[in-house]
C-alpha positions as CSV (number, residue, x, y, z in Angstrom):
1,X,-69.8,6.5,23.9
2,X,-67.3,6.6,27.2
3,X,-66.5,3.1,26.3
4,X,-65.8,3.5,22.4
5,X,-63.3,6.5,23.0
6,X,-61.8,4.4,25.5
7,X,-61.1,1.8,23.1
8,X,-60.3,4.4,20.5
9,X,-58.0,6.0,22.6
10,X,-56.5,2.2,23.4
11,X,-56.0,1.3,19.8
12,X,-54.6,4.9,19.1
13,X,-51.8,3.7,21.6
14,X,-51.5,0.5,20.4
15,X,-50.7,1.9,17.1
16,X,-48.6,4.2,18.6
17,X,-46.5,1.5,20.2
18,X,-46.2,-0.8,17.0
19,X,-45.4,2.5,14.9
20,X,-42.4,3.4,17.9
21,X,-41.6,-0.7,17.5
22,X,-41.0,0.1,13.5
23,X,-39.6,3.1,13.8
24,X,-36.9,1.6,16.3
25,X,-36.6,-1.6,14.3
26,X,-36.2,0.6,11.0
27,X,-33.2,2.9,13.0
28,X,-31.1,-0.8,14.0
29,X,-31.4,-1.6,10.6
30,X,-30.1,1.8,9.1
31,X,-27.9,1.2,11.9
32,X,-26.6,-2.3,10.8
33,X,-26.6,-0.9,7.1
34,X,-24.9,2.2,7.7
35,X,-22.1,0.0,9.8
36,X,-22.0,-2.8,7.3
37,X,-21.2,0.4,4.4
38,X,-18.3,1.4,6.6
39,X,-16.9,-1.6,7.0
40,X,-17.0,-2.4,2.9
41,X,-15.4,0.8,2.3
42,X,-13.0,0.7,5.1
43,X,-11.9,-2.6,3.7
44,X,-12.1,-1.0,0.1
45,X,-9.8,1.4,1.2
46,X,-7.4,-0.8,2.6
47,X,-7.1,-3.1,0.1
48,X,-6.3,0.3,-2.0
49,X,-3.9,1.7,0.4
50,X,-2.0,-2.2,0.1
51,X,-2.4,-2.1,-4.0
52,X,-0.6,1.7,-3.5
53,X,1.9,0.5,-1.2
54,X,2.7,-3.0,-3.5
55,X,3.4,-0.6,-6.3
56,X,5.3,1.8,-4.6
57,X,7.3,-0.9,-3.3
58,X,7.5,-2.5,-6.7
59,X,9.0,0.7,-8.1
60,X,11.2,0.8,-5.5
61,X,12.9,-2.4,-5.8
62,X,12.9,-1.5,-10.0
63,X,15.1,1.7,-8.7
64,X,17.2,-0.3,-6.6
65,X,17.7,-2.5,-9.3
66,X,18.4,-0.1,-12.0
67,X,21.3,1.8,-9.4
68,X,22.9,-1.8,-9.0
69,X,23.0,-2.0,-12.5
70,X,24.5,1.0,-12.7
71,X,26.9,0.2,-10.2
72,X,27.8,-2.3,-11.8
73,X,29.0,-1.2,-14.8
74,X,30.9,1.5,-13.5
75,X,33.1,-0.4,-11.4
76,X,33.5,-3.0,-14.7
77,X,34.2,-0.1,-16.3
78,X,36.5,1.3,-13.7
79,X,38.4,-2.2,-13.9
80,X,39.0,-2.6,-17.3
81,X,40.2,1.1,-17.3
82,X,42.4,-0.3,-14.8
83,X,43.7,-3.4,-16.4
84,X,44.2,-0.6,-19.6
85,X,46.5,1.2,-17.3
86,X,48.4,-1.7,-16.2
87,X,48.8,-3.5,-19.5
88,X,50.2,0.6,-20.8
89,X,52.8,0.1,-17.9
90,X,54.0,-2.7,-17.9
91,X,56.6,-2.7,-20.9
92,X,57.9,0.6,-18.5
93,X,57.7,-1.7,-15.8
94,X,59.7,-4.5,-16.7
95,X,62.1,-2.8,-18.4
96,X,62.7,-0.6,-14.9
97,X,63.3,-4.1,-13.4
98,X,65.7,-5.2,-16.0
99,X,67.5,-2.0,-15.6
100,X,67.5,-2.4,-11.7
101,X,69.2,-5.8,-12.4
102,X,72.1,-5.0,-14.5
């Protein structure tokens, strides 16, 4: 009887250590799974964070764009007003210089 609760009391730890083996092996994996999660949604969010800033600066160059547009039609504008101005002088102009000449 000594002997069989002995070997009892030897297979109980046995089973012990294999269910602390399984238990630890089980942890490293949650481990490993719980680190391989973050790292996919780490990368998720990064690729995000570059699709936000590609559109941002998309948007951005589309402003910069539009105001150089806009630019650029008010100094045409501004020119031709200009070259309006010149063309309503000139007759005055010339005729000042003929004047100046006699």
């Amino acid at each position: 009887m000594a002997q069989e609760t002995v070997e009892a009391i030897r297979q109980a730890e046995l089973a012990a250590e294999r269910a602390e083996k399984e238990a630890v092996r089980a942890a490293k994996e949650l481990v490993e799974t719980a680190r391989q999660n973050a790292d996919r949604a780490a990368v998720e969010l990064a690729q995000g964070a570059q699709l936000e800033a590609a559109k941002a600066l998309a948007q951005a160059k589309r402003d910069q764009d539009d105001l150089l547009s806009k630019a650029e039609r008010e100094a045409d504008a501004q020119t031709q007003k200009l070259r309006e101005d010149a063309l309503e002088k000139r007759p005055a102009a010339i005729q000042a210089v003929k004047q100046a000449l006699l």
